[in-house]
N, C-alpha and C positions, 0 to 999 in steps of 0.2 A: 483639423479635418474631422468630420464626424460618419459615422457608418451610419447603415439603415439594414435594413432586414433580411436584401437581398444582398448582401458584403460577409453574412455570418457562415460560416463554412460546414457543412454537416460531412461527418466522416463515419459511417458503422463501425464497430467493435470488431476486430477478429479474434477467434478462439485463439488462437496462436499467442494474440500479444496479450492476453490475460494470464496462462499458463505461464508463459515465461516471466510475467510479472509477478505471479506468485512464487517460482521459483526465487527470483531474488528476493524475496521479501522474509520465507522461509530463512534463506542465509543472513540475512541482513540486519532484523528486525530490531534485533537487541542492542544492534549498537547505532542505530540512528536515534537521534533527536527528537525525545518525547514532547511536542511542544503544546499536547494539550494535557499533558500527567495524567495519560491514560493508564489504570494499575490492569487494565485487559487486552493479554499480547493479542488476541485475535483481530480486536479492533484496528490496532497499531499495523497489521499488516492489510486490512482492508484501504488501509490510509495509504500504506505504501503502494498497493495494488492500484489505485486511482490515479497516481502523479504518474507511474509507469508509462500504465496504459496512455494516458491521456499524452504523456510524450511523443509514444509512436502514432498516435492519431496525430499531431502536430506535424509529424515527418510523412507520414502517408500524404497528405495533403502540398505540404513543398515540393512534394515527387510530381506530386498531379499538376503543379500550377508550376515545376520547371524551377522553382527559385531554389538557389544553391545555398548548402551548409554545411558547416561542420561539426562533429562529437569529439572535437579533442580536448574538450573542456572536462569529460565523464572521468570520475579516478575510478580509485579500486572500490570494493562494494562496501568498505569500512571507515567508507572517509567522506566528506561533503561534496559534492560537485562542484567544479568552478563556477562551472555553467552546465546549461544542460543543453545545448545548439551555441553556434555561431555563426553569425549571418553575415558577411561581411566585414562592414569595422566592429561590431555590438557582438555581445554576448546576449544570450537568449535565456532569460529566467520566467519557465513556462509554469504558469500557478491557474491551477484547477480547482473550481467547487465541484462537490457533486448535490447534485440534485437527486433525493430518494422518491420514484414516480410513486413510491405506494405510504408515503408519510402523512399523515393528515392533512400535516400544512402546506407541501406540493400539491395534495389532490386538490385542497379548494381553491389554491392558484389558479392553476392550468387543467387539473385532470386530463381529461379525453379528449381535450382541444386539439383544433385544427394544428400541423406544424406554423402555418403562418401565424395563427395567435400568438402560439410559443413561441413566436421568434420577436414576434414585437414586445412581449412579457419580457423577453431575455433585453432590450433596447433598454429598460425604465429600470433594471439591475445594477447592482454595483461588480465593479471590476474593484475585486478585494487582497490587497497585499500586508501580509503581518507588518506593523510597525517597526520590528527590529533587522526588517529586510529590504525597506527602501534607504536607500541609497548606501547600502552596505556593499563595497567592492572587493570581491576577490581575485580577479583578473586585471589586466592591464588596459585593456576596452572598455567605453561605454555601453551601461548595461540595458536594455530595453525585458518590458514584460509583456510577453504572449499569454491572454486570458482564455481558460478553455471551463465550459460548463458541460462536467460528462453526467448523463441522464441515466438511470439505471437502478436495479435495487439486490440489494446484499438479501438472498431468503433466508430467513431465518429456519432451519432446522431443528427441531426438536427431538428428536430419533433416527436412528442406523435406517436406513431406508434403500433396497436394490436397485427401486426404480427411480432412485434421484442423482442427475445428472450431476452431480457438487463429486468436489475434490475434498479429501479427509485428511487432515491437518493435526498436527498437533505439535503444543509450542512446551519445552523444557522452562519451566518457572525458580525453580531455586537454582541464588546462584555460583552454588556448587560448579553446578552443567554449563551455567554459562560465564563464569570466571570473571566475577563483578563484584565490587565492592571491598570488603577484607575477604575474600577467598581470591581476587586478580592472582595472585602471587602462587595460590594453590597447586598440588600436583596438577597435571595431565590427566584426564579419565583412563587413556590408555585402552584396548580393546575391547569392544564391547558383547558380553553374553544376552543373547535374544532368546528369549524363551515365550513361545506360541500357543495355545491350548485348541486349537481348530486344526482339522488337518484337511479343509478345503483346498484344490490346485491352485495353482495361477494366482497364490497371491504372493506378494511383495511389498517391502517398502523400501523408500530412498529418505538417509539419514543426513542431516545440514549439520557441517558445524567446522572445526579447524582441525589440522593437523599439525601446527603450532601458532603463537598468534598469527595474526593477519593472514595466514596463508589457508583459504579454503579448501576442506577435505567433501565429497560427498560420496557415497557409499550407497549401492540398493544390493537388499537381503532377499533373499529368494526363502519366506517362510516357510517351514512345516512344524508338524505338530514337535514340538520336544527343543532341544538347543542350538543355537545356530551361532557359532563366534565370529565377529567382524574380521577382514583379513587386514585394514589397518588398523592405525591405534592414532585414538582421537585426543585432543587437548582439549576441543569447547565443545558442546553438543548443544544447537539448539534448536533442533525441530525435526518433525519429522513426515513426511509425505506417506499416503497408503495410494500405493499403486493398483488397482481393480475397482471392483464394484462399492463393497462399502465394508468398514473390518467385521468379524466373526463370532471373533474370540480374543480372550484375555492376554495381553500385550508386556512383558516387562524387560526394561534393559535396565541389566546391571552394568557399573564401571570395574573394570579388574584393578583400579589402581587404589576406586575411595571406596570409602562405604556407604554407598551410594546407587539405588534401585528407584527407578519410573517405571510405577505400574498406571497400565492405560487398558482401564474398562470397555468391552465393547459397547458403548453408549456416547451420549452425547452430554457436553456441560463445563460448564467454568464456572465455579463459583468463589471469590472470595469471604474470607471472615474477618467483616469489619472491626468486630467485640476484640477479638484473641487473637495481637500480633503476632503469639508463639507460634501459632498454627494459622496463617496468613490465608492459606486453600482449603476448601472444602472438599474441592471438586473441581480435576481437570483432567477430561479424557478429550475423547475426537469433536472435530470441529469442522462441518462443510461450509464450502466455500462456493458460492454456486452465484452469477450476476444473470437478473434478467434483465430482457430486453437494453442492451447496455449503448450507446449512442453519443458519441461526442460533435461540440459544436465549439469549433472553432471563432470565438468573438470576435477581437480586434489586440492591439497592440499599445503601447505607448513608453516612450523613455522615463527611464528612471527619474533622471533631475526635471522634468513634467511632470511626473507623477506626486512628484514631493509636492510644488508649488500651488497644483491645481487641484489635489487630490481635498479628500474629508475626510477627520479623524474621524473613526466610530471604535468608542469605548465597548471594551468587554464587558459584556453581557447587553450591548445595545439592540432594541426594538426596530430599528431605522434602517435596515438592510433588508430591501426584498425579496430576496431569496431565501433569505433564513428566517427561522423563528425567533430567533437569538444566536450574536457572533458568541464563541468562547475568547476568544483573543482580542484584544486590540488588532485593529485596522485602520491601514488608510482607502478609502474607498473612492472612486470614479464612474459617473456614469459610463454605462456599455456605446451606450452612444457618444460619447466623447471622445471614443479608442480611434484608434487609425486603421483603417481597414486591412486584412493581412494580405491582400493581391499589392498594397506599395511596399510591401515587406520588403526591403533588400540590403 
């Protein structure tokens, strides 16, 4: 069965499920699945922020059209999902592109067009699945994939700014903090000393990380100027939320167990050093997080062992995919119009 323009399902963004998808993404970050060897954590949880969101756009939608599901395929936040829905007999593997409205190569897509243009553009796309995830089973059910195109664009910040509406973020890079590689085995940071240099009110931050493996700790510090001790005691530390307008002033936590201090500039930047593995960072302080205009579209559907048979290889780094300039990964690709419309979804 094939869709058409009128079959593709539009759902708005709510603030709601972006927050709370950055929340998990904050916790999570460091131990998901880097599948494009991104060496820039902020990006990685952009990525994660996209799959979220575009979930709960998927379930907003089965609310509105009645059709029944279930999440008992979700684990804990440090482990793979089984699945991400389940519909019936099928597990539901929902795989999102996003489209960046203000990238050069979206613009002279589509730009400013009509939705219905965009919707027949979205018809002549590929429905994209990484090669090492078709027909790979982790459940006991046949697995079907739900295609979602969320629309939107990541603003790039370049300075602390009052009047900009973004979340400030910051990711722990060495991994001391995050208990990776030969330090896995490492002490505990154990509580943490916060030392502030602003002594503005009403600010706060909330700190991600463990309180032994697997088991999630999260903490928000009510700042003022001088030292402030966490009242747990952390194992991993990996990120950290500013709760208000935008941070101040000069940011460092020390670990009481290593020797071990993240100072965090009130400014903006990530910078790696490609030259001097010794010294990997240049530069990593705050990091807004801000989506405009953010809008998901529900496309179509289609089974796994269909996807395999009738799908198209496209090689990483191929020209041949609509929507992108260039895939990074291996795919198998499927016309949008070849999907199954998601009203037979059951």
């Amino acid at each position: 069965m094939t869709i058409r323009e009128d079959d593709i399902i539009r759902v708005p963004i709510e603030n709601k499920w972006i927050s709370e998808a950055l929340d998990y993404a904050l916790l999570s970050w460091s131990q998901t699945y880097n599948r494009l060897g991104s060496k820039n954590p902020y990006k990685r949880i952009e990525k994660i922020v996209i799959g979220k969101v575009s979930e709960d756009a998927v379930i907003a939608a089965l609310d509105t059209n009645r059709i029944e599901y279930d999440v008992r395929g979700r684990t804990d936040w440090y482990k793979i999902d089984q699945y991400d829905l389940g519909i019936g007999q099928h597990d539901i593997d929902v795989k999102s592109n996003f489209l960046d409205i203000k990238s050069k190569y979206i613009a002279k897509k589509y730009g400013d067009q009509s939705l219905e243009s965009r919707l027949n553009w979205f018809i002549n796309c590929q429905a994209l699945v990484p090669t090492d995830q078709v027909s790979s089973k982790r459940g006991s059910r046949k697995k079907r994939f739900l295609f979602v195109f969320m629309e939107g664009h990541f603003r790039p910040i370049s300075k602390l700014q009052k009047d900009v509406e973004a979340t400030w973020v910051h990711m722990f890079w060495d991994y001391r903090w995050l208990k990776k590689a030969e330090h896995r085995q490492s002490r505990s940071a154990g509580r943490l000393l916060i030392n502030y240099d602003s002594d503005l009110p009403n600010q706060s931050i909330t700190i991600f990380g463990t309180k032994r493996e697997k088991k999630e700790l999260l903490e928000t510090i009510i700042l003022k100027k001088g030292e402030v001790l966490t009242e747990s005691s952390f194992h991993q530390v990996f990120s950290i939320k500013y709760n208000g307008t935008c941070p101040t002033g000069t940011l460092s936590i020390r670990s009481e167990n290593l020797n071990l201090v993240e100072v965090i500039e009130p400014t903006v930047g990530f910078d790696i050093n490609s030259k001097d593995q010794t010294t990997p960072i240049l530069r990593n302080d705050w990091h807004g997080v801000q989506i405009e205009k953010p809008v998901a579209f529900l496309l179509g559907w289609d089974n796994d062992d269909h996807f395999r048979l009738d799908g198209t290889l496209f090689k990483r780094f191929s020209k041949d995919v609509e929507q992108y300039e260039e895939i990074k990964i291996d795919n198998f690709g499927k016309l949008v119009s070849e999907l199954n419309p998601i009203k037979d979804l059951r």
